[in-house]
Structures are given as structure tokens and as C-alpha cells.
N, C-alpha and C positions, 0 to 999 in steps of 0.2 A: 452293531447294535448290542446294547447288554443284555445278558443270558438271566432270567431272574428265573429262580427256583424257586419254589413252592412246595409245601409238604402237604398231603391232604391226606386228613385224619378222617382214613375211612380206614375197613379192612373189606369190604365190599368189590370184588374184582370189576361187576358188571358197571360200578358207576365209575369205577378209573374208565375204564373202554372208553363210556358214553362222553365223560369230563375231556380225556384228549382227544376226541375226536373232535370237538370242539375251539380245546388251546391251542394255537399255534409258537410257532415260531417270534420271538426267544422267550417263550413261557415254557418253563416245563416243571413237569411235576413229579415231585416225589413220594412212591406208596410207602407207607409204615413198614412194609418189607424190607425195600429196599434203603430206608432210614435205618433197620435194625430194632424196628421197634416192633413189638409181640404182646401187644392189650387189646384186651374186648373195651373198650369206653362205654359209661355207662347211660343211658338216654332216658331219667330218671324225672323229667322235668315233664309237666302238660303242653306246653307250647313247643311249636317247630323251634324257636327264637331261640329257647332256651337252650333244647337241645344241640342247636349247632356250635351255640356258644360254647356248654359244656365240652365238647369234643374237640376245639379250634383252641378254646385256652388249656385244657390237659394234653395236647400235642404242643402249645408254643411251651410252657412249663417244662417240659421234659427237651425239647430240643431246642430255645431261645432262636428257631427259626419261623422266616415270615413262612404263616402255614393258615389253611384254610381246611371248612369242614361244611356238608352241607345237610340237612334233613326236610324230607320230603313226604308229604302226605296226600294221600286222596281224599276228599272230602266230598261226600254225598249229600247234597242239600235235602232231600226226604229224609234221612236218617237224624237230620241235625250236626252235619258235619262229620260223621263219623266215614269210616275207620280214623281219621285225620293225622294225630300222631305219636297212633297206636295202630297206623298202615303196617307194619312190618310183623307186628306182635296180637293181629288182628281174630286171630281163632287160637291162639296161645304162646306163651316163651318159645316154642321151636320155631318162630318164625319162616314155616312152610304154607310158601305162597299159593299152592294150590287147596290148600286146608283157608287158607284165607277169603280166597277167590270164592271156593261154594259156600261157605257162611256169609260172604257179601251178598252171593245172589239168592240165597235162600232171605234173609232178613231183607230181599227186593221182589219177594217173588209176589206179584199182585199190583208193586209200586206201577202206576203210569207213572210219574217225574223220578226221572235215572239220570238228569242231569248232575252234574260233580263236576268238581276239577281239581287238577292236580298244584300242587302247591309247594314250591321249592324253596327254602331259606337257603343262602350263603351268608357262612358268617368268615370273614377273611381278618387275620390279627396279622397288622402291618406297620412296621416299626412300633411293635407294642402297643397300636393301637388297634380295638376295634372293629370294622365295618360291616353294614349286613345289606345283602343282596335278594329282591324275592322274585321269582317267577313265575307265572300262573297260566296254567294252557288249560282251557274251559271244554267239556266235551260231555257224554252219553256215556251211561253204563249196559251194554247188551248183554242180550239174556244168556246167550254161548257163547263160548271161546271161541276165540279165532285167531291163528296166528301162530306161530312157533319162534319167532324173532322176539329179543328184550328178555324183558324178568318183571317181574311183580305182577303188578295188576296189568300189564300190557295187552293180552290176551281176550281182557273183556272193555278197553277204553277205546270210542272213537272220540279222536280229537273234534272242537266244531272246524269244520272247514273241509272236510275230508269224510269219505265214505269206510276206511281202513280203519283195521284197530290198528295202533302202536306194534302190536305183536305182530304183524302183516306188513310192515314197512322195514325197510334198510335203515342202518343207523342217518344215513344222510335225511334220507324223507321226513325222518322223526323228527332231525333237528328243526326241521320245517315251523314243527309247532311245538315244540319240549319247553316245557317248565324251567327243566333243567339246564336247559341251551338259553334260556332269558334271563337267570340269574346270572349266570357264567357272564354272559355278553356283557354284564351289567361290571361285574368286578373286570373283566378286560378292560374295560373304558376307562374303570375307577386307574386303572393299572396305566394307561397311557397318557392320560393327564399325570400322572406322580411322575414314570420316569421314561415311558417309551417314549 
């Protein structure tokens, strides 16, 4: 079977983990590290769309390889959507998720509806073209942390279907309900119809 490489235009260690844990065999993927490439990409856009776009064509530009980029938001419907995709950069430019996490739940504290969900763009550019991937795993914002497993807001998300936050599960259980595992699955498909 043919080996198809991929570059994925993150600098984000925890979502390589989470993304192979997902690709199998013969996908594999290659980090900006290990391309030799050393940019912060900028995520300067209001929309997820935009943003992955921007990241997916400033990585195929620089390496004229098929490469994929993906951006990911929480969105609290009380708040009107918010942090959504300004989740990273949520309590300011340092992007510390636990400076995040207690201005989420202070700006929820009194909130009865702490429903949200997570919401993942893949934008994949494939023989110069294109494609965008979404995935959406619906769940509860609690009021304490819980969990020491993942990164971001995992610590305070129960997915629906589950009593555990994200932070409280193995990488496998998460894939169970990930956002990010339903976009992924979506460009795998896109991937096997083209050439698997």
C-alpha cells in the first residue's frame, strides 16, 4: 500500500500525539520539526475556517507538500459562543490554559446552561487543492477541574454521553467522542476514496 505523508502545520506537541493516535498506517505525518521548519503561524482570522486555512496554505507555500492544519474551539452557548476561536488566547497572548480555564468559569459562575461544544476545523491542501473537515463533540462545562490527562479545557469538559471530563480519560476513551478524532476520520475517508 502507498505510504502518503502529510505535514501538519501545527507547532502544538499535544495535538500531534492526539492526531497519530488516530492516523494509522500508511498515513503518516510529518511535524514542522521534523520538516525543518521553525514559524509561529499566525491565527489572525475570526473564524476556525479561516484560521486553519491560513496555517495549511503558509505550510504548503513553504514546502509544496500535501499538508494539513487544523483549529479548534470551545464554544459556550451562554456566553454566545465564546472563548470559540480565541480558545487558546482566552485570558491573553500567553496562551496559559489554566489562566483560561478560571476566567471561563468565573464569566460562568451563576451560569445554569454550561452546555458548549467543542469544534474542530481540518483544512487539508491536496494536490493544491483545498478541503475542510469539521468536527463537533457536544458536552457540559463543570464547575472544578477534574482530570490531569490532555491539555486545554479538558479538565473542565464532560463530553454528552459520558460521566468524565476529557481530562479523566485515556487518549483512546477520548477518541470515543473527540472533535478532533471526527474531523480526522472525515479527511481519512476524503483520503481513501483519492488513493487508498
Amino acid at each position: 500500500m502507498k505510504k502518503i505523508e502529510l505535514v501538519f502545520a501545527t507547532n502544538n506537541q499535544n495535538k500531534v500525539n492526539e492526531i497519530r493516535s488516530i492516523l494509522k498506517d500508511p498515513i503518516e505525518i510529518i511535524t514542522l520539526l521534523e520538516a525543518g521548519i521553525d514559524i509561529d503561524i499566525p491565527e489572525p482570522h475570526q473564524t476556525l475556517e479561516a484560521n486553519a486555512s491560513e496555517k495549511s496554505f503558509t505550510i504548503h507555500q513553504i514546502t509544496h507538500k500535501n499538508c494539513f492544519s487544523e483549529d479548534t474551539g470551545l464554544e459556550v452557548f451562554s456566553l454566545g459562543g465564546e472563548p470559540g476561536v480565541k480558545s487558546a488566547r482566552y485570558a491573553g497572548e500567553g496562551r496559559n490554559f489554566q489562566d483560561n480555564i478560571n476566567l471561563l468559569l468565573k464569566n460562568l459562575d451563576g451560569v445554569s446552561n454550561r452546555s458548549a461544544q467543542f469544534r474542530t476545523v481540518v483544512s487539508l491542501i491536496w494536490e493544491d487543492q483545498e478541503y475542510l473537515f469539521t468536527g463537533i463533540c457536544k458536552g457540559t462545562i463543570i464547575e472544578f477541574q477534574k482530570g490531569t490527562q490532555g491539555f486545554g479545557y479538558d479538565p473542565i469538559f464532560v463530553p454528552d454521553g459520558s460521566t468524565y471530563t476529557f481530562a479523566e480519560m485515556g487518549m483512546e476513551e477520548k477518541n470515543k467522542f473527540s472533535h478532533r478524532k471526527k474531523a480526522v476520520a472525515q479527511l481519512i475517508e476524503f483520503l481513501q476514496l483519492k488513493v487508498l
